[in-house]
N, C-alpha and C positions, 0 to 999 in steps of 0.2 A: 338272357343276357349274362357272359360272364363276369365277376366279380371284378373289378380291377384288381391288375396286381400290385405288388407293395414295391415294382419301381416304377408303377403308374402315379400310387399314395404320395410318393417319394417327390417326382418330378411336381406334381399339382403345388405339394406345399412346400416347393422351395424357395418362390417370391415371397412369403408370408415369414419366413424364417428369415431371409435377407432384410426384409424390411425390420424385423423385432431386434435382429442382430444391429444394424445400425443406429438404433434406436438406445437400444442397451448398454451395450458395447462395442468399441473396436479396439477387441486387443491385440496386441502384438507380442506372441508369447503365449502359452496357456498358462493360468496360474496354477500354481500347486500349490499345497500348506505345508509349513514350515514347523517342522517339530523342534521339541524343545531339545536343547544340545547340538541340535543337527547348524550344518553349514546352507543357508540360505542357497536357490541356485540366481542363477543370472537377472539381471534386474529384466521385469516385464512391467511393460509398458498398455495401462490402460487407457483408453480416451472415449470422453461422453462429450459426446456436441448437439446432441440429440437438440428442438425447437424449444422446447418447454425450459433447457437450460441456460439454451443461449438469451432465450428472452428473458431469464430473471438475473442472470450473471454478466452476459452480454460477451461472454469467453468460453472456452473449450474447457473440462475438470481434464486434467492429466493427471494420472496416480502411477506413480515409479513405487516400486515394490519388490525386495527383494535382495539382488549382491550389489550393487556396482560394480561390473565386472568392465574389464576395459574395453570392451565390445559397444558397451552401453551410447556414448555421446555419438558412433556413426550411425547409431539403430533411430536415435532420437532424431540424427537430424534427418535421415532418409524419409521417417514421416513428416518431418515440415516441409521437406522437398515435394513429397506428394500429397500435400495441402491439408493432412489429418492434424497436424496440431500449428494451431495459427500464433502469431505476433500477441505479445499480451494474453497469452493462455496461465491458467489457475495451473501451479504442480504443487500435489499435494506427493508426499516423500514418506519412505515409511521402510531404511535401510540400516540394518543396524550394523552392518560391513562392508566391507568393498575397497576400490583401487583409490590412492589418495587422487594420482593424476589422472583417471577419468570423471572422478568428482569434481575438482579443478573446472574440468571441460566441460560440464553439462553449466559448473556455475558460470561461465561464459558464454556459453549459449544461452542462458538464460539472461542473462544482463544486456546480453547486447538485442535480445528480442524482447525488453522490457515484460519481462513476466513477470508474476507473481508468487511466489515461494509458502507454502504452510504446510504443516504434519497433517496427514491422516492417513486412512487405508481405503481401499477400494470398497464402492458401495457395496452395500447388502441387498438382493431383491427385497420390493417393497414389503411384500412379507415372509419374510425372513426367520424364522422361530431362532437364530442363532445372531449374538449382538456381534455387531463389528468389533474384532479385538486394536487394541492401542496401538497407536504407531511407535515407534525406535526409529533414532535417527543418531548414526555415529558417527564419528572421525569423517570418510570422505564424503556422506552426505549430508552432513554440516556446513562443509565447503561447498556440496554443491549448492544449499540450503542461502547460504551466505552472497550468492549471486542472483538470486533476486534482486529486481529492481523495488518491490515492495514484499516486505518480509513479515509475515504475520506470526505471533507467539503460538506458543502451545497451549493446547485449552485440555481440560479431562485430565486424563489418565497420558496422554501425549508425552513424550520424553524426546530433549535432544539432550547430546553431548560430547565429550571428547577423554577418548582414553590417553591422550598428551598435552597438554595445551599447548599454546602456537608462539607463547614467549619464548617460551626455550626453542621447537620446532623451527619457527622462522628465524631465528638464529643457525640452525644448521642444515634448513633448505633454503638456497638461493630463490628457486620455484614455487614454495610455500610464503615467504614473504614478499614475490614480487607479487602473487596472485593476491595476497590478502590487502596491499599498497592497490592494485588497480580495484580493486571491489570499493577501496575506502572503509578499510578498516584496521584502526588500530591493534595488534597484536595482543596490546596491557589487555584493551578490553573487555575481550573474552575471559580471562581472568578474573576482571571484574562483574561479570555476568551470570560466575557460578555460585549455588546457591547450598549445593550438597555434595556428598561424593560416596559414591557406593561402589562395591563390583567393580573397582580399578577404575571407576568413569566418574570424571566432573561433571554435574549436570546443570543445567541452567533454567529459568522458570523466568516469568514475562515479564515481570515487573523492571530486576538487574540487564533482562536483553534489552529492553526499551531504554532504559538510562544509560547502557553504554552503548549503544546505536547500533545494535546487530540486526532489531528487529525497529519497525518502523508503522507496522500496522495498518501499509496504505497509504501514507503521508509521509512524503521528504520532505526533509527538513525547510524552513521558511530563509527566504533570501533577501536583502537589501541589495538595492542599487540606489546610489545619490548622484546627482548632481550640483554640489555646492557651492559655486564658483560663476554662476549665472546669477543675473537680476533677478530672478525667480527660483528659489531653490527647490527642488525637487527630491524626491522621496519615491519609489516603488518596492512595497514590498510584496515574494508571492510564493505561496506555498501550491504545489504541483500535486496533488491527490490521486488516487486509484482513478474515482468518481470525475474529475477535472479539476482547475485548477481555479484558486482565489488571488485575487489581487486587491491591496489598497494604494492608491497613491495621494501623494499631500503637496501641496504648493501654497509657497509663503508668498503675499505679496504687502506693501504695507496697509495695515488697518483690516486684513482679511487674510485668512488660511481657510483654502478647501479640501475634505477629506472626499475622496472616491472609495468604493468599493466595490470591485464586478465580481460576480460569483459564476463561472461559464458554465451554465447548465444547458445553453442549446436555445436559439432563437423562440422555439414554439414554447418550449419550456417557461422559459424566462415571461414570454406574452402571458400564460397563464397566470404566472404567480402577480404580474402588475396588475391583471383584469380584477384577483378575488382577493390582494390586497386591502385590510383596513390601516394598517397604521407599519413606520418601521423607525429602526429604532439601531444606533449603534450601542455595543456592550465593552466595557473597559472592566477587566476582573470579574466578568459575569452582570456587574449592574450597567441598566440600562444609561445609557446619556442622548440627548437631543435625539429624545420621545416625540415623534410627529404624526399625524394621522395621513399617513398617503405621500404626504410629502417628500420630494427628492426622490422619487422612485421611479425608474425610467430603464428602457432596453436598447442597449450599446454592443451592436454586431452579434454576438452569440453569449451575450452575459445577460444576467439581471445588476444594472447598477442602484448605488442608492451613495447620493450626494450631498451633503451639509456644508454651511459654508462652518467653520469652527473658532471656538472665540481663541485670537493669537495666546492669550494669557494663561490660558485652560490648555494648551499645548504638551506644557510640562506632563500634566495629567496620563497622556495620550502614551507618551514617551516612556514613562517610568511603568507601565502597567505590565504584567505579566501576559496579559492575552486582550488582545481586539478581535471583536463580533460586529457583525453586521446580518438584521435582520429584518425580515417582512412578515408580519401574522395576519393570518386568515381571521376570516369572522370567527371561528371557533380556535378559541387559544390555545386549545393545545396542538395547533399545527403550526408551525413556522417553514420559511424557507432563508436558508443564508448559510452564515457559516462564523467560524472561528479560527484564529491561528496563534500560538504561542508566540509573546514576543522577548522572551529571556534570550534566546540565543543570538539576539541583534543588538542586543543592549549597547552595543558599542556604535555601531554607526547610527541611532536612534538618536545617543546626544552628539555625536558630531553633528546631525543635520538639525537639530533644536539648536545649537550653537551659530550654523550659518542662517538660520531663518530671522535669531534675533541680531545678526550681525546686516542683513540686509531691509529687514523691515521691524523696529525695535518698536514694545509696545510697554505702554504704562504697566507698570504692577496689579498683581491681582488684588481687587478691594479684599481688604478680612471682613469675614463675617462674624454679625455680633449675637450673643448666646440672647 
């Protein structure tokens, strides 16, 4: 028998490459490395959707690497058109040049497909003897960085920044300050986010981006909606997460205030955590209040809720605190299920709705306690 030939070898293992290939990579573009001095070429476009990631992420990794070149945002959406990068896909960014208005454009396409924005560079095979180098992230991939729906910092060695800032810039591009106006973002900001400056570039680092709202971590920002003007005054407050979304709401009636809390983690979800529930417990500034074993814990369409009625007087309390938690623990303490949300940024309709709670259902003063 003769030996196969090598477009026998060829054709045999072509489904085992296709399948590795999918699995691996689909990229678009070959990449090349980028030497030092040299001019980066065209942004390529990697994507992992492989099973093992969707199941621990529950989204596609997209890694942009390279120019932005103004090619860039119809390449990008060509693959959403044919179904390689999905709604709510991870991009990780890793561009230290490129077109200011194809950046612009990818941050739009990313905002309006609610994605998720972070530095890094494309994987390394698993064994790899060469470590991933750092990402760069400049001028237009900042913008495009900026249009995430959830914005995650820089971790490592990761750098973003900007060789102009966008005070002055979006003063002298009409297009640079409507795009910064629709993402929601203030101009000063970025300003206020840089931390160094080197190599002609302001850079920014996680802490400054989080404080002036460029970066967000996963979490926008917490929302009040009141109703104060009803026989029952109402309160919903709800912060919208990567993971889903939390909600409390409170209603004043006289001689009784209830506080709700649903955390939507998903009907079967939510079952499990009531089933191996022992105790749950709301948290004001971290300490625990109206500690119960089991009690008030209950499943409400695709949440975990947990209900207290709350004493009118102890309101104040609720109001003034920096952060409300609501929580369920397991037999073994160190697992909980729940959540937390900042509440400084509501501070303002917080006491208007403590105002119309005791304008409609007024309660005695709190006793003081004696030493």
């Amino acid at each position: 028998m003769r030996p196969a030939s090598p477009v026998q070898h060829a054709s045999a293992s072509r489904p085992a490459l296709r399948r590795a290939r999918c699995v691996a990579w689909l990229a678009f573009g070959a990449a090349t490395p980028v030497l030092a001095g040299s001019t980066p070429g065209p942004l390529k476009i990697n994507i992992i959707r492989d099973r093992l990631t969707l199941a621990v992420t529950r989204y596609p990794q997209v890694y942009l690497h390279g120019r932005i070149d103004a090619g860039a945002p119809r390449r990008f959406e060509a693959l959403m058109r044919a179904g390689r990068i999905s709604v709510g896909s991870d991009i990780y960014l890793n561009a230290p040049t490129g077109d200011l208005a194809a950046g612009m454009a990818l941050g739009r396409i990313f905002r309006a497909n609610a994605m998720a924005t972070h530095l890094g560079t494309p994987r390394k095979p698993r064994h790899a003897s060469v470590a991933a180098k750092s990402a760069l992230c400049v001028d237009a991939c900042v913008y495009a960085y900026l249009g995430g729906l959830y914005r995650w910092t820089p971790s490592g060695s990761d750098r973003i920044g900007l060789t102009s800032l966008p005070t002055a810039a979006a003063g002298d591009s009409p297009e640079l300050a409507a795009y910064l106006k629709e993402m929601g973002i203030d101009p000063a900001a970025v300003g206020r986010a840089v931390s160094s400056s080197s190599g002609g570039s302001a850079w920014m680092t996680a802490d400054p981006m989080l404080s002036a709202g460029l970066a967000n971590n996963g979490r926008l920002p917490v929302t009040a909606t009141t109703h104060l003007s009803s026989p029952v005054p109402t309160l919903e407050l709800r912060q919208v997460e990567r993971k889903g979304t939390h909600r409390v709401t409170i209603e004043c009636q006289p001689g009784k205030t209830t506080v709700t809390a649903y955390d939507e983690v998903g009907l079967r979800r939510a079952r499990q955590i009531v089933a191996r529930g022992t105790r749950s417990y709301f948290q004001l500034d971290g300490m625990p209040v109206l500690d119960r074993p089991r009690d008030g814990v209950g499943v409400a369409d695709n949440a975990l809720m947990i209900q207290r009625s709350y004493p009118p007087s102890a309101l104040v309390d609720l109001v003034s605190s920096w952060s409300f938690g609501a929580w369920v623990d397991s037999h073994n303490d160190a697992f909980r299920d729940g959540f937390s949300m900042p509440l400084h940024t509501v501070f303002g309709q917080l006491r208007d709705y403590y105002a119309a709670c005791w304008r409609a259902a007024p309660w005695p003063a709190r006793q003081k306690t004696t030493g």
